[in-house]
C-alpha positions in Angstrom: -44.4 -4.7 30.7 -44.7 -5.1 27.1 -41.5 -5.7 25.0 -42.1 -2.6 22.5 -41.8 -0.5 26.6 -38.7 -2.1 27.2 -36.5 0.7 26.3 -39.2 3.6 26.1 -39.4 5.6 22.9 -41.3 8.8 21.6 -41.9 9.2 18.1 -43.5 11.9 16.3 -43.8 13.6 12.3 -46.0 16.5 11.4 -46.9 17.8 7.8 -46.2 21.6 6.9 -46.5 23.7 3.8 -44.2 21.8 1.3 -41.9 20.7 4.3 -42.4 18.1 7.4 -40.6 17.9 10.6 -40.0 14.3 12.5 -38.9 14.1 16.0 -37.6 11.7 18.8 -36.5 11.8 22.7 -33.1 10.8 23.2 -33.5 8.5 26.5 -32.1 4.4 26.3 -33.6 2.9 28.8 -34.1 -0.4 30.2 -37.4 -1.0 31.5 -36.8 2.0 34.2 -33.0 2.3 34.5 -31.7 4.9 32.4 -28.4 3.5 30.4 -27.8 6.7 27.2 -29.2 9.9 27.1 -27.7 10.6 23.3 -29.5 7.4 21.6 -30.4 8.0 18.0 -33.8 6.8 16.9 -34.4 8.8 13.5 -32.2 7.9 10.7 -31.7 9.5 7.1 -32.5 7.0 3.8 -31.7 10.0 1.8 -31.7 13.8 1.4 -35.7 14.0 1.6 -37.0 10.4 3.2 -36.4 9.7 7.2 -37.3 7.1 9.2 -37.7 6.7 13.0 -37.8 3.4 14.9 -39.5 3.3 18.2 -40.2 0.1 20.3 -37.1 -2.7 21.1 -33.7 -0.7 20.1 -31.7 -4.3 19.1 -34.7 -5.0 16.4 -34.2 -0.9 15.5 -30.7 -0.9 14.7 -30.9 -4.3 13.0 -34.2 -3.4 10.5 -32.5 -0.3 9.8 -29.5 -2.1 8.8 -31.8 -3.9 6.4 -33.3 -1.5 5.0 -30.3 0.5 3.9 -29.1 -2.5 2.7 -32.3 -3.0 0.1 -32.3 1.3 -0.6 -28.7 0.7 -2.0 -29.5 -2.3 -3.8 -32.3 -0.4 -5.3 -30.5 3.0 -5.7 -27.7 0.4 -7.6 -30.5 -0.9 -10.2 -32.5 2.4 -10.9 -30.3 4.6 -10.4 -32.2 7.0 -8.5 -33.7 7.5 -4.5 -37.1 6.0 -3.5 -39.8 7.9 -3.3 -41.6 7.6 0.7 -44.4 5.7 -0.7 -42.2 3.2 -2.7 -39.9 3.1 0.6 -43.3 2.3 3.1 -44.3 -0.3 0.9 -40.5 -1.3 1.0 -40.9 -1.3 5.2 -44.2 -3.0 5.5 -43.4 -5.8 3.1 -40.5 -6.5 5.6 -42.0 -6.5 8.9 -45.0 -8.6 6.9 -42.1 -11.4 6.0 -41.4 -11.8 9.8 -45.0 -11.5 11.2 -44.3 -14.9 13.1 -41.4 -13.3 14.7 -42.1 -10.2 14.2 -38.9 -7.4 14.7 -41.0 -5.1 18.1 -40.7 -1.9 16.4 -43.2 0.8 15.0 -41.8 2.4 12.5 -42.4 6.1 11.6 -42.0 7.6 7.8 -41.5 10.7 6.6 -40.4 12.3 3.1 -41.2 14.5 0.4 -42.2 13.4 -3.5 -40.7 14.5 -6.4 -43.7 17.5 -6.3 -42.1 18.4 -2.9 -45.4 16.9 -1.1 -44.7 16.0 2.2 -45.6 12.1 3.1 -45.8 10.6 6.6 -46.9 7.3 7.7 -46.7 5.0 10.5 -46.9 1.0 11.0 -47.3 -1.6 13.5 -45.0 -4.5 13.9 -45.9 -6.5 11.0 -46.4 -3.6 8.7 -50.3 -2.4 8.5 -49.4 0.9 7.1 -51.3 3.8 8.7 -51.0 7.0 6.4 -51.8 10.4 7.5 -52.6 13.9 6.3 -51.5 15.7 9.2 -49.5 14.0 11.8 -48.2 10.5 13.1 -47.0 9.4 16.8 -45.4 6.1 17.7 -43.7 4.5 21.1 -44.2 5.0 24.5 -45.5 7.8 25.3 -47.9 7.5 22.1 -50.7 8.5 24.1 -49.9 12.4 25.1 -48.2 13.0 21.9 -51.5 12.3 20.6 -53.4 14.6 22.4 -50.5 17.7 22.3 -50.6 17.2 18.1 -54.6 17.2 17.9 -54.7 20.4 20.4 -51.3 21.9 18.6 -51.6 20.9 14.9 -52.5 24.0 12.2 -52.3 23.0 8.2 -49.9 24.8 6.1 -47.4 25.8 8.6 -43.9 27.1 7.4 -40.8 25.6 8.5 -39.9 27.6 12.0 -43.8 27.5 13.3 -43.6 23.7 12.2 -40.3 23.0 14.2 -42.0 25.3 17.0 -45.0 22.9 17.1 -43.7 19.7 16.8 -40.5 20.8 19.7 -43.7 21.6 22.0 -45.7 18.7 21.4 -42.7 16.7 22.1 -40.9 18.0 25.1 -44.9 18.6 26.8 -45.6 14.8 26.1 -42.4 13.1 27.0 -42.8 14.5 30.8 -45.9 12.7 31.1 -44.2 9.3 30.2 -41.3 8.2 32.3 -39.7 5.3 29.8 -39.0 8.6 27.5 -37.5 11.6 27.7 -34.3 13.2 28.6 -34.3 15.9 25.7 -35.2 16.0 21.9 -34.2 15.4 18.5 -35.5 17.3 15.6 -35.3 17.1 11.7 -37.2 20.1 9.6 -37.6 19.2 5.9 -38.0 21.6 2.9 -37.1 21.3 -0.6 -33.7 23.4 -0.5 -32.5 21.7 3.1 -32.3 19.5 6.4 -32.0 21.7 9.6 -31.1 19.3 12.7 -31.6 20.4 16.6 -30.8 19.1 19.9 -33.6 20.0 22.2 -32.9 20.0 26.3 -35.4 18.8 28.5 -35.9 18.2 31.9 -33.2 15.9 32.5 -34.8 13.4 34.9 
């Protein structure tokens, strides 16, 4: 089993109509013992940037910690919140550092500019950034997520069909992977406000 499997993760952002939604399962595994079901994957940088962690949950929670450490250090100096491209440069210039160790996590970004256009971008462990117009996937169950988003996906989608889509693609994908699972997590984004869900799945 490969280390970024070790604790099973599903990670997955979608574009909308001046809005984006990024999702997560909520399961803490180790290798196939289940040990949370109420882990948090997707944090909040600010009121319009997220970021998700999939892969080994120890490097998760420490890279995040670093990263909020240089956002406030740079919210301190320019007095003002990065913008998500400024923020995934910030990411992949980190994981780059420690490409001989590298921390076993994909991260997943998503944000909107200052022209309320959505950005969402993914990288591998030592920060090749992979940017996308429509949608991004990370972690275990990488593969189905992929396949529900291509079959699901429609440009321009408001906020409800977006969180619609993205809940399906998520919960469908997640029981064909059994390091992730056990329910959902769900951010929609739009100019004027963050709506968070809970999503129950099958619980096994």
């Amino acid at each position: 089993m490969s280390i970024f499997e070790y604790n099973g993760s599903a990670l997955i952002a979608m574009v909308g109509k001046n809005c984006f939604a990024i999702a997560s399962d909520r399961r803490l595994g180790v290798q196939l013992q289940t040990v949370a079901t109420d882990f948090k994957r997707i944090n909040q940088v600010h009121d319009r940037l997220f970021i998700g962690l999939s892969g080994l949950a120890t490097d998760a929670q420490t890279l995040y910690q670093r990263l909020m450490f240089r956002h406030k250090l740079y919210q301190l100096r320019e007095e003002r919140d990065m913008k998500p491209e400024t923020f995934a440069s910030l990411v992949s210039a980190i994981l780059y550092e420690k490409r001989f160790g590298p921390y076993f996590c994909q991260p997943v970004i998503a944000g909107l500019s200052d022209e309320d256009r959505p950005f969402i971008c993914t990288m591998d462990s030592i920060g090749a950034k992979e940017l996308a117009k429509d949608f991004v996937v990370a972690g275990t169950a990488s593969e189905s997520l992929y396949g529900a988003c291509e079959a699901m996906f429609k440009p321009d989608m408001e906020a409800e069909e977006l969180f619609e889509i993205v809940s399906q693609a998520l919960l469908s994908s997640v029981d064909r992977d059994c390091l992730s699972g056990w329910g959902g997590h769900v951010f929609v984004v739009t100019p004027t406000e963050v709506k968070e869900r809970i999503l129950k799945g099958r619980m096994d």
